[in-house]
Every structure is written in structure tokens, then in C-alpha cells.
C-alpha positions in Angstrom: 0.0 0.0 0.0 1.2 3.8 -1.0 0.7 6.1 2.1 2.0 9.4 2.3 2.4 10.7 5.7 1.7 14.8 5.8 3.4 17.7 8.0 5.4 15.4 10.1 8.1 17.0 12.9 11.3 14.8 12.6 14.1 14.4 14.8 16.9 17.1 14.8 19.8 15.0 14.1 18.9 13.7 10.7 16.2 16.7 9.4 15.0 21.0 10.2 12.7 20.4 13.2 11.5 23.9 12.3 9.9 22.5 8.8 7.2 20.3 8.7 7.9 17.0 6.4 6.1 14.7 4.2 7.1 10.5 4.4 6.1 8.8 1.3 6.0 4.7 2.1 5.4 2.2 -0.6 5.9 -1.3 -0.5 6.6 -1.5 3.7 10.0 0.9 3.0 10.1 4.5 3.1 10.9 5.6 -0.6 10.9 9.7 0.3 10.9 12.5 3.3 10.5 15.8 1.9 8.4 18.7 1.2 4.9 18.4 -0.5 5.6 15.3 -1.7 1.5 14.1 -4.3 1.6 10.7 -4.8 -1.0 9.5 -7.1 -3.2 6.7 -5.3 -1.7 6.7 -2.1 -3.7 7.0 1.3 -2.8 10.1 2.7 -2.6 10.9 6.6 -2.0 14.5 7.9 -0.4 13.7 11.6 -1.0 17.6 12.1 2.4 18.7 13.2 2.8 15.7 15.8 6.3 14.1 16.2 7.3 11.2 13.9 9.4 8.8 15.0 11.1 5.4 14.3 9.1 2.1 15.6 10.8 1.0 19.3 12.8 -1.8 19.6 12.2 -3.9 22.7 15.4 -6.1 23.6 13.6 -7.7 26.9 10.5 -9.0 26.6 9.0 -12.7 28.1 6.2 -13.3 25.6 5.2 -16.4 27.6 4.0 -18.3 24.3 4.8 -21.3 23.9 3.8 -22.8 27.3 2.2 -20.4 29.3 -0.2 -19.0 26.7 -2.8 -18.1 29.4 -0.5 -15.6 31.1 0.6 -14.2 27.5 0.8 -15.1 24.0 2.4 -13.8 20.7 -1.3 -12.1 19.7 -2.1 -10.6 23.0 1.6 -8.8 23.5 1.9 -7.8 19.9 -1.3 -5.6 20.5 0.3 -4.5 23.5 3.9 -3.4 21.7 1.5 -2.0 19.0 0.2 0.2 21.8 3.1 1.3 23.6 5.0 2.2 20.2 7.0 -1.0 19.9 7.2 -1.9 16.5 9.7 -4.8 17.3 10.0 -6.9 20.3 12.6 -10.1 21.0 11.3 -13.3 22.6 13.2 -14.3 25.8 14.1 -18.1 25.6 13.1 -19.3 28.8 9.6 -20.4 27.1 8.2 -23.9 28.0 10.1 -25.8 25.6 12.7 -23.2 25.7 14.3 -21.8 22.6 17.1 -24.1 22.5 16.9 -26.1 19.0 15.9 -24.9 15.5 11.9 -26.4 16.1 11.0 -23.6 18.5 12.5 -21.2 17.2 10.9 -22.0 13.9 7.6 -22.2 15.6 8.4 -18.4 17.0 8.9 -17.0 13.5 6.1 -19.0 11.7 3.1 -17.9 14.8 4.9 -14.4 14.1 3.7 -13.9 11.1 0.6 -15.6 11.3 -0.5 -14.1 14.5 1.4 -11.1 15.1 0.7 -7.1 14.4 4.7 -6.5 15.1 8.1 -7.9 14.4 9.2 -10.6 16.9 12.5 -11.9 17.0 13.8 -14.5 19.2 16.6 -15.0 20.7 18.5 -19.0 21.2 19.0 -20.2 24.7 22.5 -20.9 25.1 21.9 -24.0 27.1 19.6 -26.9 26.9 16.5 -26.0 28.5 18.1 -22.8 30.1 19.4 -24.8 32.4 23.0 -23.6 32.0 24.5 -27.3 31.9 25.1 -28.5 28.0 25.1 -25.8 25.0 22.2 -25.5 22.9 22.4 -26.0 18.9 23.3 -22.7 18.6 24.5 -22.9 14.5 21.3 -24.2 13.8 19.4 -21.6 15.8 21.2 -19.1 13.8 19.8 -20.5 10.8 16.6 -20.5 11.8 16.4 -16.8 12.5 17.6 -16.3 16.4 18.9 -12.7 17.0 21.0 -13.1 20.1 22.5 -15.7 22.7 20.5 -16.3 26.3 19.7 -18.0 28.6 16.5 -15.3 29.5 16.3 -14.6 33.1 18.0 -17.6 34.1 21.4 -17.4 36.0 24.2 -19.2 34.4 26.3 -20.2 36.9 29.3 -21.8 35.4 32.1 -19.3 34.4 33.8 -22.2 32.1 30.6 -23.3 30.4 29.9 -19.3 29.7 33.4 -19.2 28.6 33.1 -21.7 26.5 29.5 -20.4 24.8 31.4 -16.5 24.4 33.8 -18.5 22.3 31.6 -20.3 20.4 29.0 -17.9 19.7 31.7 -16.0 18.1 31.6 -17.2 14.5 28.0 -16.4 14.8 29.1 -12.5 15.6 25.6 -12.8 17.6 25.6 -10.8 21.4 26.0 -12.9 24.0 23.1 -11.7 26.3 23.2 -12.6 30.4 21.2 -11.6 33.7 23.1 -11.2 36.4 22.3 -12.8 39.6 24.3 -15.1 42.0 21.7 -17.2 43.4 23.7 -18.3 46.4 23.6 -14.4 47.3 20.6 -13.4 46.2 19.1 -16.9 48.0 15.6 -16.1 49.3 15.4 -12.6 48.9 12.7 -11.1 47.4 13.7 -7.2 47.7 16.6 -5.0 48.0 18.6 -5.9 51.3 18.9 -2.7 53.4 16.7 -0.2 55.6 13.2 -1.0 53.8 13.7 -5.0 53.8 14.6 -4.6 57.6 11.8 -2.5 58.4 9.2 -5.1 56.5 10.8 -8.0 58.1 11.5 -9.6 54.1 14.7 -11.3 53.5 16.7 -8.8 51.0 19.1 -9.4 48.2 22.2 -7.9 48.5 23.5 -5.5 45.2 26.7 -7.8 45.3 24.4 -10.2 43.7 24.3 -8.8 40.7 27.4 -6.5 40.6 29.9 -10.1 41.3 28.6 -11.4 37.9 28.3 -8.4 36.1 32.2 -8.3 37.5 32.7 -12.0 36.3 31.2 -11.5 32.8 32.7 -7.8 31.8 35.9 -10.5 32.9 35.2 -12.9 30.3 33.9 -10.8 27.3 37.5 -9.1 27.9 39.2 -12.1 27.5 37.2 -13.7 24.8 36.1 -10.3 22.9 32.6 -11.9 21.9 30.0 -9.2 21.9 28.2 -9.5 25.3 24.7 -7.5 26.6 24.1 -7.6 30.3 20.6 -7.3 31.0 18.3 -4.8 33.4 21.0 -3.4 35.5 19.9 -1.7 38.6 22.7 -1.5 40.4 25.0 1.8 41.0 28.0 -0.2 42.0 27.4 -2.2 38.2 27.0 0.9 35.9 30.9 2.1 37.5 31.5 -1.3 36.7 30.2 -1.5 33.2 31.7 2.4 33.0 35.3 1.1 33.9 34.8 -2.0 31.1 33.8 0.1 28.6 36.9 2.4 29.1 39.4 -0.4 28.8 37.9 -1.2 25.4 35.4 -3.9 26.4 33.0 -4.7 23.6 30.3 -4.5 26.4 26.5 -2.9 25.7 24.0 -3.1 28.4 20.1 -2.1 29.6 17.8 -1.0 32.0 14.6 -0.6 32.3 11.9 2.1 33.1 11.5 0.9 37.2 15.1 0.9 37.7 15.0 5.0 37.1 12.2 5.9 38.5 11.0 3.5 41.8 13.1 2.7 44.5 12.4 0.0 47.2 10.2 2.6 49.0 7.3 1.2 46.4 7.3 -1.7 48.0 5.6 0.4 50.7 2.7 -1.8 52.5 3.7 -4.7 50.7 3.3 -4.0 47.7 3.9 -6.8 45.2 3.2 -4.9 41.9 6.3 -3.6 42.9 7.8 -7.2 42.8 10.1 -7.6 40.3 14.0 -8.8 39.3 16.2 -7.7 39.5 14.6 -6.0 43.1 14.0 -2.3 42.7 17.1 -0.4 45.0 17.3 2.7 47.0 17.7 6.0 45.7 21.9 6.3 45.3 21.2 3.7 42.8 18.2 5.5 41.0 20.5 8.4 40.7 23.5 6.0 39.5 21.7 4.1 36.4 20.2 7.9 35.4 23.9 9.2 34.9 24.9 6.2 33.7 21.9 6.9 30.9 23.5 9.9 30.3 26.8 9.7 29.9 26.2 7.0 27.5 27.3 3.8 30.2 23.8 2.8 29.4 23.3 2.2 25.9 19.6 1.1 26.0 16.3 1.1 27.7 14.3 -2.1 27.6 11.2 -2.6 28.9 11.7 -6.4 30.9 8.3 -7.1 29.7 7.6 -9.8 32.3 4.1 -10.8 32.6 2.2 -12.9 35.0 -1.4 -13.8 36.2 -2.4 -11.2 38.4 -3.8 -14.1 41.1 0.2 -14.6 41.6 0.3 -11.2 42.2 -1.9 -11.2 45.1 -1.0 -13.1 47.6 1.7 -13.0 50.4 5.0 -11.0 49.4 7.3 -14.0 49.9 5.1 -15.9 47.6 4.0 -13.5 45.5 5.4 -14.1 41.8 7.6 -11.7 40.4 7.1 -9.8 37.4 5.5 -6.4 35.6 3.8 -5.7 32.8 5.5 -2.2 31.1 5.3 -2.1 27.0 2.2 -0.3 27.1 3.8 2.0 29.8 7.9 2.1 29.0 8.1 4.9 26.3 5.8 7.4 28.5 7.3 6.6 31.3 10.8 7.2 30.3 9.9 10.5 28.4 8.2 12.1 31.5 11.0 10.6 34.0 13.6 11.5 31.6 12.8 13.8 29.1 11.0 16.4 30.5 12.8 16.8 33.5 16.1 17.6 31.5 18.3 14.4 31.8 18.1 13.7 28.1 16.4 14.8 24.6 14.1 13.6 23.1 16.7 12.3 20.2 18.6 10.1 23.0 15.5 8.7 23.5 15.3 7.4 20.5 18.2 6.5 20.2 18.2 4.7 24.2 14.6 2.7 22.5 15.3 2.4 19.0 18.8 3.0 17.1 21.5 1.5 19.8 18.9 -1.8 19.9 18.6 -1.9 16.1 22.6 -1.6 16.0 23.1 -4.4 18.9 20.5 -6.8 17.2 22.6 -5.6 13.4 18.3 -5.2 12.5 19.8 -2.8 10.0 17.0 -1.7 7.9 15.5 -0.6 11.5 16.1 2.0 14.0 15.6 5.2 11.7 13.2 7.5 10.2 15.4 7.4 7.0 14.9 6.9 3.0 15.1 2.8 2.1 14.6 1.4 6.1 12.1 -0.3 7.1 8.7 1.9 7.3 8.3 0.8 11.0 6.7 4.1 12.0 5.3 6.0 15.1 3.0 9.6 15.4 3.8 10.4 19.3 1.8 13.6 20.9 4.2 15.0 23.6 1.5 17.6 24.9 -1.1 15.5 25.8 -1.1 14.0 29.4 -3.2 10.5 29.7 -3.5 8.9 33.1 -2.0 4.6 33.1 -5.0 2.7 33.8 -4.0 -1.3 33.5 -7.3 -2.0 33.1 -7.4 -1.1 29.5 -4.0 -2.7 29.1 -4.0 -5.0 26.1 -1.5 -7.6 27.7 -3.1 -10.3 29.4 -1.2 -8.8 32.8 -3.2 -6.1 33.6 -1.0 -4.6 36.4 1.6 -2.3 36.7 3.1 -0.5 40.0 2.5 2.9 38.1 -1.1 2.3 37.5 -2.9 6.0 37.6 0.3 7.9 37.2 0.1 10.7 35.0 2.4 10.6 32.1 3.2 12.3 28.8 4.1 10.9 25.1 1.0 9.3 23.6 1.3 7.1 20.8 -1.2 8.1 18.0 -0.3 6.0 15.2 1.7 3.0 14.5 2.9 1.8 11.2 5.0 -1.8 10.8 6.0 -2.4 7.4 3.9 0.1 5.9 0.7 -0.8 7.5 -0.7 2.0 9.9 -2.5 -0.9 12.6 -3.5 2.4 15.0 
């Protein structure tokens, strides 16, 4: 289908932000940006002025399907990318089967496109069943269509058998991509060890949990030089850590995600398990650390961690209570009003932070820009308009979120993926 998008704002760094532009997209591409542009048969939308930007790219995101379909499947979070302004999400492994042979993965890409409104790509487990004991068929994963190496949010907790995956993977030149989490630390904590935990009576996990492997991995990505990721840091003590890596020449990249910058342990409040998540959400010395580390670049992107569950596990006693949070319908409004407007960033390393740095990392070339010949994954955001997070009319399954009625700016008008406007 021919559309012509009319009087769109475009970002500074690659157009005038004063003039208002045309986008001409034919064939799911985008063939033209320039002024007036009459094309004869095409649909024409006039997005009156509003801000024009390329489709997000999540890199964290538990779709849940296959397995656990009732909690979340491919149909159900693809209408809730679609609403968030996620054009492009990647499937965590840890699935039930996981994504560790060419079958699954296979069965990802095929429901994809049968069932799907955005572009899902998943990523290979690097072990057998993410257990983190005997490597996956990684070659034939890559074959199949897998984007990156990992083992989800499961802990690998071998140093040789990572090792020995880094060193593989390499032929592949696919990003080895890890959470960080010593279990024997972290044990049976459910949030943040310090003041708050103490004061609830909850066991806490210490930061070292996370900051020992982030320590142990940065280690063996130096040695090996495989490309590696390190997922949802929250941690002030792992962005100096990533900071230090990345000065020595490290070929390090890593993420956070929107409750890392903005809620500290203190939403845990009356035992709160919305606020239940993992990593645990920290105090406020680390709020402040994973913001600088945003932007001075340390950080190179922000995920959402997607990470949905049945809201019944939710409610029930915080020891028990399952973690988890559902955040692509909330991640890009979050971040702009936490981030944006407040002065940390611009609205370009925004983009950059949710779209081009997770294009580069996933080498989805043809994504990641509002540019002639990419992709025409699109989005029409409205910056002025406020709109209050009510989960209820969240189109996940996992109608929650630990910033439900929150007032937030950013509002995703349109969305266009391959040159289809779905909103």
C-alpha cells in the first residue's frame, strides 16, 4: 500500500525540526521525506504537526508463548507493543520448551507472522533447556532466524561453560546476552537488602548479587572479545563497573529498564507486590547511578523487561507473591516524562536509548531510523497530551503495573509496521 504521511516534525539529528515533512511509504519501506511530496493513489494521513518517530525496539521482553499462553501469547503482546509504540520486540528463551533447537525457534517465527501485528524476534538459549549445563544447537538456531544468545532470566552459573558459549557464539558474531544474579547471594530474597527489607521483616538481596557477575562476565567478554549484553541493571555499583569495562575497550552494551529510574524500594511500601520484580528495585543512590549512567552514555539502552504474569500470583503474600510487571504499554511514556522532560536527556537520545542503539546491537539494519530505504516501521507520538496509566485497558493479558494511575506524557497516535498504519 502507498501512504503518504503529511506535516510530520522529525528528529533534529537527521532533518529541520522547524519545517514540517512529508514521508512517502510504498511497498513497507520508506521511498521519500521531503516537502509536499502528491503521490498519485496513495492514502494520505496529515499527523497535524505531531512528532514522527522510528518504531521501538524492545530487547527484553518474556512473551510467555509457547507454554504459558494463558498468562501471554504472541497475539495478546503484539497488541500491546502496538500500543506502547513497539514496533519490534525479541522473545526471551526461557519459554516452555525453551528456545534451544531450531523447532522452537521455527515455531516463534512462523506464529509471528501468522498471529502477530509486530516484528518478533527471538533470541536462542544458550543451554539446553536454560538450564546452564550442555550448549544449545546454537548454528542451527542461527539459521533458523535467532537474533541473540541467552539463557533469559535464568542465571548461568558456570564461568567455564559461559566461557566456553562466548567462544563459540563467536563465528556467529551474535551478542551474547546474560542476567546477572548469584543465586547463592541473592538466596531467598525477594527485595533489596537494606533499611526497607529490615523494616518489613523480608529477606533482602544484596547488590553484590548482581554486581559479582556483572564483575565475572565484563571479565570474560574481555578475554574472549565476543560481543556481550548484560541485562536490566539496577545497580550503582554495576554501571561504575560497566563504565570502567567500557573504558578499557570492552565490547560491552547493556540495559535497563523504566522501574530501575524511576521507583526505589520505597514502592514496595505496604507490601506492595506490583512492585515485585528482578532484578529487586534499590534505593535511591542507585536510581540516581543508572540515570547518569543513561546519560553519559554507560547505558546504551532502555528495555522494557516485559515480564508478565497472572495477576492471582500477584496477590497473595509477598514472599510468595510471583515476580514480574507488565511495562510495553507504559515504557516509552514513562521514560519520556522521567527522563525527558525533566532535562536528563532529549528527546533524540531517547530514541536512540529505545530504537537505534537496539537496532545496531541486534545488526536489525533496515530498522532503528526515520530514514529513506529502512524499514517503514513508524510511530506519530503527541508529547503535549497528558493520559492517566490505567491497567485495566491494558491490552496484555497482565493487567497490572506498579505505576497504575500515574500521569504521564508521550502518547502514541499512530503506529505503522512495514507500511501498515495498525493504529
Amino acid at each position: 500500500m502507498k501512504t503518504v504521511l503529511k506535516n510530520c516534525r522529525l528528529l533534529a539529528t537527521s532533518h529541520d525540526k522547524e519545517l514540517l515533512h512529508d514521508i512517502y511509504v510504498d511497498g513497507g519501506i520508506i521511498e521519500k521525506i521531503g516537502l509536499d511530496i502528491e503521490v498519485e493513489g496513495a492514502k494520505v494521513l496529515d499527523v497535524g504537526g505531531h512528532m514522527v518517530l522510528p518504531g521501538l525496539i524492545d530487547m527484553h521482553c518474556n512473551i510467555c508463548d509457547p507454554g504459558h499462553e494463558y498468562i501471554e501469547d504472541i497475539a495478546s503482546v503484539s497488541r500491546a507493543a502496538l500500543r506502547g509504540g513497539f514496533t519490534t520486540i525479541t522473545c526471551e528463551p526461557n519459554t516452555s520448551p525453551a528456545i534451544d533447537n531450531k523447532t522452537v525457534v521455527e515455531y516463534i517465527v512462523s506464529k509471528s507472522k501468522e498471529k502477530s501485528l509486530v516484528n518478533i524476534y527471538p533470541y536462542g538459549s544458550m543451554s539446553i533447556g536454560c538450564r546452564g549445563e550442555q550448549m544449545a544447537e546454537i548454528g542451527e538456531m542461527f539459521d533458523a532466524g535467532i537474533v541473540g544468545i541467552s539463557d533469559g532470566d535464568e542465571f548461568t552459573d558456570s564461568a567455564a561453560f559461559l566461557r566456553n558459549v562466548m567462544i563459540y557464539s563467536k563465528m556467529f558474531d551474535l551478542p551474547v546476552i546474560t542476567h546477572c544474579e548469584d543465586r547463592e547471594l541473592s538466596g531467598r530474597g525477594v527485595m533489596n537488602e537494606g533499611y526497607a527489607a529490615a523494616c518489613l521483616g523480608l529477606t533482602g538481596m544484596p547488590r553484590e548479587a548482581e554486581e559479582v557477575i556483572v564483575a565475572r562476565n565484563l571479565n570474560l567478554a574481555e578475554r574472549t572479545g565476543v560481543k556481550l549484553h548484560l541485562s536490566h541493571i539496577s545497580t550503582k555499583g554495576s554501571v561504575q563497573l560497566i563504565r570502567e569495562a567500557k573504558g578499557r575497550g570492552v565490547p560491552v552494551t547493556c540495559e535497563t529498564c523504566p522501574h530501575y529510574f524511576i521507583l526505589t524500594e520505597d514502592a514496595i511500601g505496604d507490601y506492595n507486590t506490583l512492585a515485585k520484580v528482578n532484578p529487586p528495585l534499590r534505593a535511591k543512590e542507585d536510581v540516581f547511578a543508572i540515570i547518569e549512567g543513561i546519560e553519559d552514555g554507560t547505558i546504551d539502552v532502555i528495555a522494557t523487561g516485559h515480564s508478565p504474569t497472572n495477576l492471582t500470583e500477584k496477590q497473595k503474600e509477598f514472599d510468595q507473591a510471583a515476580y514480574g510487571i507488565s511495562a510495553l504499554e507504559t515504557a516509552f511514556a514513562l521514560s519520556y516524562t522521567h527522563l525527558v522532560e525533566p532535562g536528563y536527556i532529549t528527546v533524540e537520545k531517547l530514541v536512540e536509548l529505545l530504537s537505534k542503539k537496539p537496532a545496531e546491537i541486534l545488526k536489525l539494519y533496515n530498522k532503528g531510523l526515520v530514514q529513506e530505504g529502512r524499514d517503514a516501521d513508524i510511530i506519530v507520538v503527541d508529547f503535549m497530551e497528558s493520559h492517566i496509566i490505567d491497567p485495566e485497558h491494558f491490552a496484555s493479558k497482565a493487567r497490572f503495573s506498579p505505576f497504575a494511575e500515574e500521569e504521564v506524557r508521550g502518547k502514541v497516535l499512530y503506529t505503522m509496521v512495514g507500511g501498515k498504519m495498525l493504529t
